[in-house]
MDTraj code that builds the backbone (N, CA, C; nanometers):
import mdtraj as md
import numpy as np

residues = "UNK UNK UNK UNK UNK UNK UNK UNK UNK UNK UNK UNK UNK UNK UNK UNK UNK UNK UNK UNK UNK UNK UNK UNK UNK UNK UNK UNK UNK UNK UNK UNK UNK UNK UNK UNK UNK UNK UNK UNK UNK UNK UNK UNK UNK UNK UNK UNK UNK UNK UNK UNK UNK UNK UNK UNK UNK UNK UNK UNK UNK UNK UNK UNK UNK UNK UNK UNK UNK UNK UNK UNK UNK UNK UNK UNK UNK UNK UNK UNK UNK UNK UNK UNK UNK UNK UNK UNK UNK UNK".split()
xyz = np.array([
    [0.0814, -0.1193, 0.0000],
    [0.0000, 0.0000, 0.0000],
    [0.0860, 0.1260, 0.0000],
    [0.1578, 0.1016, 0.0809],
    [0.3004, 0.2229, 0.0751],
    [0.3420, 0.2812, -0.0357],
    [0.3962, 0.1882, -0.1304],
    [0.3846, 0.2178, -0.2734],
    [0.3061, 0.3072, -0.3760],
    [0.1839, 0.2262, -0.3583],
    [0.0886, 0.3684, -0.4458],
    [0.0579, 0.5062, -0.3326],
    [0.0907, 0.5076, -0.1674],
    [0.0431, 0.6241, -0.1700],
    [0.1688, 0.7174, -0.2310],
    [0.3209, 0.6359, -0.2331],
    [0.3704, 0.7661, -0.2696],
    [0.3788, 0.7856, -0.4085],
    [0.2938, 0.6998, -0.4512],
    [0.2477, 0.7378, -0.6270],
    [0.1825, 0.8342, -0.6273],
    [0.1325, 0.8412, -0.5581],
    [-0.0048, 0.9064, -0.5590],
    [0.0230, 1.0406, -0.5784],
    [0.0955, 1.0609, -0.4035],
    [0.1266, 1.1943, -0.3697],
    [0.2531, 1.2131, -0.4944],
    [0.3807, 1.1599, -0.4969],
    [0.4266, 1.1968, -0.6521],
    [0.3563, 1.2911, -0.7498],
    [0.2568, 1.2095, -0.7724],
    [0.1749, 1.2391, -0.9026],
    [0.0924, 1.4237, -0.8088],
    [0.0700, 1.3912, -0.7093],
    [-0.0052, 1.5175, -0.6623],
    [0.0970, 1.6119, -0.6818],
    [0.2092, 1.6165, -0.6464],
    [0.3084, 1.6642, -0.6312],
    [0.3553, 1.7591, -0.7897],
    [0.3934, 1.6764, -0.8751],
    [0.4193, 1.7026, -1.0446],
    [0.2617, 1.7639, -1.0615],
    [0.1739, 1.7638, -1.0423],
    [0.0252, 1.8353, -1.0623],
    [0.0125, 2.0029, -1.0283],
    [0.0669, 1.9683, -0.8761],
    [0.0736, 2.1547, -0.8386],
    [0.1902, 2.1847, -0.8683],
    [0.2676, 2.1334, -0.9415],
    [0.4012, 2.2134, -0.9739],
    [0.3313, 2.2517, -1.1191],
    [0.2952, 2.1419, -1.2244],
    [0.2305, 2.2352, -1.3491],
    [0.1405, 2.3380, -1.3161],
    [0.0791, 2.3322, -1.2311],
    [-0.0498, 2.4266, -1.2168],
    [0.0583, 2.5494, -1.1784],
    [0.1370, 2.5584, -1.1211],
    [0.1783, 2.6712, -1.0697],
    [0.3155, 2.7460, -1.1939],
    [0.3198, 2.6275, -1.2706],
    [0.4093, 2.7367, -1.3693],
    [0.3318, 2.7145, -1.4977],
    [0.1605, 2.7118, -1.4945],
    [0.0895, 2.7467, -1.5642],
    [0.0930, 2.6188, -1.6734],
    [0.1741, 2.5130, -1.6852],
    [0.1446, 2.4518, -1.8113],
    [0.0468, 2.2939, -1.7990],
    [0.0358, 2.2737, -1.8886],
    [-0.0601, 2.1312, -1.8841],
    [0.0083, 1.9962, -1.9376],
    [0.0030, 1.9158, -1.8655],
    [0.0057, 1.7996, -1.8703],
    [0.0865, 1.7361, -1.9880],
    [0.1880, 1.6926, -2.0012],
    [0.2882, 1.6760, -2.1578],
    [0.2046, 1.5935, -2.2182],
    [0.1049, 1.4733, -2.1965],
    [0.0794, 1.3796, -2.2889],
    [-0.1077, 1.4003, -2.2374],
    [-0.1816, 1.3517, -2.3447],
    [-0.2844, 1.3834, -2.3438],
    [-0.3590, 1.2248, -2.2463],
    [-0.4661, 1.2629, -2.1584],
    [-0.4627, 1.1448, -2.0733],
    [-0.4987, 0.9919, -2.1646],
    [-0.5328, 0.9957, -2.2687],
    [-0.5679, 0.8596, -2.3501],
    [-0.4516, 0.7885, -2.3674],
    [-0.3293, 0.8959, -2.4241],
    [-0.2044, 0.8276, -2.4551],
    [-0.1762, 0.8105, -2.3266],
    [-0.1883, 0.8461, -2.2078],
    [-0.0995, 0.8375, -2.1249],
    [-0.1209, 0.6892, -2.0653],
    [-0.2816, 0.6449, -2.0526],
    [-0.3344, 0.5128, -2.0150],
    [-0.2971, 0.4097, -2.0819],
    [-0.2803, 0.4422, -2.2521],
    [-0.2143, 0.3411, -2.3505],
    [-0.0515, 0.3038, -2.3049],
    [-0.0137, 0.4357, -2.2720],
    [0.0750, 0.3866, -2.2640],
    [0.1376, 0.2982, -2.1283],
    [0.0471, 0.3216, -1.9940],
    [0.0259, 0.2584, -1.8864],
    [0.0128, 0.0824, -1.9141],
    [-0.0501, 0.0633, -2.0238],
    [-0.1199, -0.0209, -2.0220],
    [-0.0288, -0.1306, -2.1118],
    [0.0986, -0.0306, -2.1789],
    [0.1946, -0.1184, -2.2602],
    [0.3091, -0.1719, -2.1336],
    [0.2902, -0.1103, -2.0661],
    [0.4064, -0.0789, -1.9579],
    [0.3749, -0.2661, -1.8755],
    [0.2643, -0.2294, -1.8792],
    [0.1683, -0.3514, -1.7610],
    [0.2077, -0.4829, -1.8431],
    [0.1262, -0.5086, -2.0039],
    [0.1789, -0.6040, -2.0803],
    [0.3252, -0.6022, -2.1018],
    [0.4181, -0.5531, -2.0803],
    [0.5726, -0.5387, -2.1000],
    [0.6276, -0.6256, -1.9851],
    [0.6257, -0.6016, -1.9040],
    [0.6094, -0.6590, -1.7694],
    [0.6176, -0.7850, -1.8083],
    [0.5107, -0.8399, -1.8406],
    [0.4714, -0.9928, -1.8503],
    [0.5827, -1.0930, -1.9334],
    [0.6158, -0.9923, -2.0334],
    [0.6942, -1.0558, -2.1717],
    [0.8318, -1.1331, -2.0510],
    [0.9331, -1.0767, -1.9372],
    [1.0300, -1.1323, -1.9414],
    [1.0759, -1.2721, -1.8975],
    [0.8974, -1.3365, -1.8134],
    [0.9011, -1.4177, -1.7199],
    [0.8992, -1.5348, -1.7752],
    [0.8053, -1.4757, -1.9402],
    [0.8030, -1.5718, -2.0101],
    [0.8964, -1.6575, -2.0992],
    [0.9902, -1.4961, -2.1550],
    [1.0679, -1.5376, -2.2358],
    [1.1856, -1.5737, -2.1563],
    [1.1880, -1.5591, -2.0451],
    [1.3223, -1.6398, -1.9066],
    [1.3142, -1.7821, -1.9177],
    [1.1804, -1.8142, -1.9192],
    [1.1399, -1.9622, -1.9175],
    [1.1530, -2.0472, -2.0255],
    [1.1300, -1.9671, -2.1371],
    [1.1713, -2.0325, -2.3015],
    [1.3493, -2.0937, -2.2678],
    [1.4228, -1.9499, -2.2632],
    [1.5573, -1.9595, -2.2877],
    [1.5807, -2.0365, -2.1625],
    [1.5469, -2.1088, -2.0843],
    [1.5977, -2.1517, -1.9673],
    [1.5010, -2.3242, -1.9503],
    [1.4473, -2.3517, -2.0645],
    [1.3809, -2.4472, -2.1174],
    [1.2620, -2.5219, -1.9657],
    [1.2537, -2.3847, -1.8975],
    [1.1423, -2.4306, -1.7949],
    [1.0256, -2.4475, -1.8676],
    [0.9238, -2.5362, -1.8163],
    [0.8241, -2.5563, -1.8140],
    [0.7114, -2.3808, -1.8158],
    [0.6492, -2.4368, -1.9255],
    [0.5625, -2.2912, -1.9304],
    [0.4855, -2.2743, -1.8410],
    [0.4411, -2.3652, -1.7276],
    [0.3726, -2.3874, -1.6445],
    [0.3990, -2.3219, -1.5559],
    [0.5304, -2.3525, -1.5497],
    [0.6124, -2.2910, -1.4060],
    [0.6367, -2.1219, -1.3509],
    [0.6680, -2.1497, -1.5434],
    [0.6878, -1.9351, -1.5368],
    [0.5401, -1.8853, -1.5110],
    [0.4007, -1.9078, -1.5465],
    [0.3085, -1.8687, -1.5051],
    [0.2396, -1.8764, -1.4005],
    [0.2589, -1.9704, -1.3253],
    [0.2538, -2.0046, -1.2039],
    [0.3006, -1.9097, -1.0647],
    [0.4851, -1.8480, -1.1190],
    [0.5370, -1.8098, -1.0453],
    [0.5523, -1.6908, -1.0963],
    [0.5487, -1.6413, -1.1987],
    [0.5556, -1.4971, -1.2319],
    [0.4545, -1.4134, -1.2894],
    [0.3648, -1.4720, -1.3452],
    [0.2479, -1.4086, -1.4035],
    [0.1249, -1.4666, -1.3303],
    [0.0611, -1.5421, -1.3251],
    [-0.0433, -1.5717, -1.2418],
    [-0.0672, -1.4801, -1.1184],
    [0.0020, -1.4620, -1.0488],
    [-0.0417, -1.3626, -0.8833],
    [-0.0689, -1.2605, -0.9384],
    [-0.1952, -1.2425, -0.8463],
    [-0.2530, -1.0442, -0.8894],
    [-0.1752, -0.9963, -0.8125],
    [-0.1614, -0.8538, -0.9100],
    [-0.1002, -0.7802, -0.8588],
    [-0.1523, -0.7052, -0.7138],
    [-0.2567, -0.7197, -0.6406],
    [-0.3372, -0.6658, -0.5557],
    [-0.3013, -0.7940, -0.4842],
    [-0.2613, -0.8693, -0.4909],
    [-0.3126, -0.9844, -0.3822],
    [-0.3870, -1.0798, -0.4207],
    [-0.4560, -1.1357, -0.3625],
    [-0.6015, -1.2491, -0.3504],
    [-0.7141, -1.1390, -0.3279],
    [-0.7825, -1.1562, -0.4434],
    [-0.8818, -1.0954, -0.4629],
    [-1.0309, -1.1358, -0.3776],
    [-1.0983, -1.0353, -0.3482],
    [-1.2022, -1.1166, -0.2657],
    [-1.2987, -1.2087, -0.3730],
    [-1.4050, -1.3105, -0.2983],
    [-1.4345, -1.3866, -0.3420],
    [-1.6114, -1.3643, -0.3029],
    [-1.7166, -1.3548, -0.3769],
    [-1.8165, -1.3785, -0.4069],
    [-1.8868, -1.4428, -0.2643],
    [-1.9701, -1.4309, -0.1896],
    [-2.0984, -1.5139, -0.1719],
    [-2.1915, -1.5573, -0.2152],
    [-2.2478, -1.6973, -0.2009],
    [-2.3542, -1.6953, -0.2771],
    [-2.4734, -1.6591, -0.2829],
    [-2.6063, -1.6114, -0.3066],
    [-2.7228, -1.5434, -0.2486],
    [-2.7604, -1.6128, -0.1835],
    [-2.8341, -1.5647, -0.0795],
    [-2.8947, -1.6577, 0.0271],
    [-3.0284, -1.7280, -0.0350],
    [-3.0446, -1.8243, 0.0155],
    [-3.1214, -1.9214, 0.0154],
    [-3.0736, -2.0328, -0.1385],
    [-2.9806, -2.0005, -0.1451],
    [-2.9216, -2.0957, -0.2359],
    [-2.8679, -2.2176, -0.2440],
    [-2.9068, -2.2972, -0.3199],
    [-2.7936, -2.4238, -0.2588],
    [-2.6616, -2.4392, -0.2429],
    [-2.6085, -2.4984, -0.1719],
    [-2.4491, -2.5191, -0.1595],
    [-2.4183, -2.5574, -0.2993],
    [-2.2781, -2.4641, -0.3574],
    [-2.2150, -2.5096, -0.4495],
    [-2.1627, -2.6352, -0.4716],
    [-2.1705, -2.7875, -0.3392],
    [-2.1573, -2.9032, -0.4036],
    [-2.3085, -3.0121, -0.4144],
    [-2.4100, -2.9327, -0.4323],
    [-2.5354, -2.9644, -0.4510],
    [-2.5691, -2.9466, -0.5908],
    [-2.4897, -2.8302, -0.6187],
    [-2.5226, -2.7435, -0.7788],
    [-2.5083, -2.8701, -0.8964],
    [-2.4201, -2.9039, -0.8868],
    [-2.3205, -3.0560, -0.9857],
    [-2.4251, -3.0280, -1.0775],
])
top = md.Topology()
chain = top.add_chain()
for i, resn in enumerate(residues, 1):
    res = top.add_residue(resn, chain, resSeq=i)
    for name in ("N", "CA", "C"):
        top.add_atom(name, md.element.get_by_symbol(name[0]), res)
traj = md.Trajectory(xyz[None], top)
């Protein structure tokens, strides 16, 4: 959590400094998400291609490097009440 707050504030930070010497933002926010978003898939490419050149199991590299969210363990669903137990459902 530590992490993004000092993203955060960073980012607050570079915000009132443009505001205060009047200019706007270098990249327009669409590119800026695209380019967020190459950054995220970029990421992924080295765990994989470690595992090629290192003739691991593709299993393994996804398992251990790509599979975990980045957040953690995500929460998980209840089911509505009055429902049957999910090993009734079959």
């Amino acid at each position: 959590m530590k992490p993004y707050l000092l993203s955060l504030g960073a980012g607050l930070l570079v915000g009132v400094f443009y505001s205060l010497v009047n200019v706007r933002s270098p990249a327009p926010p669409v590119i800026a998400l695209v380019g967020l978003l190459g950054i995220l898939i970029g990421e992924q490419f080295p765990p994989v291609i470690k595992s090629i050149w290192l003739k691991a199991p593709a299993a393994q590299s996804w398992l251990d490097q790509v599979k975990p969210h980045m957040f953690g363990h995500l929460p998980k669903g209840q089911p509505p009440a009055g429902s049957p137990p999910p090993a009734a459902q079959g």
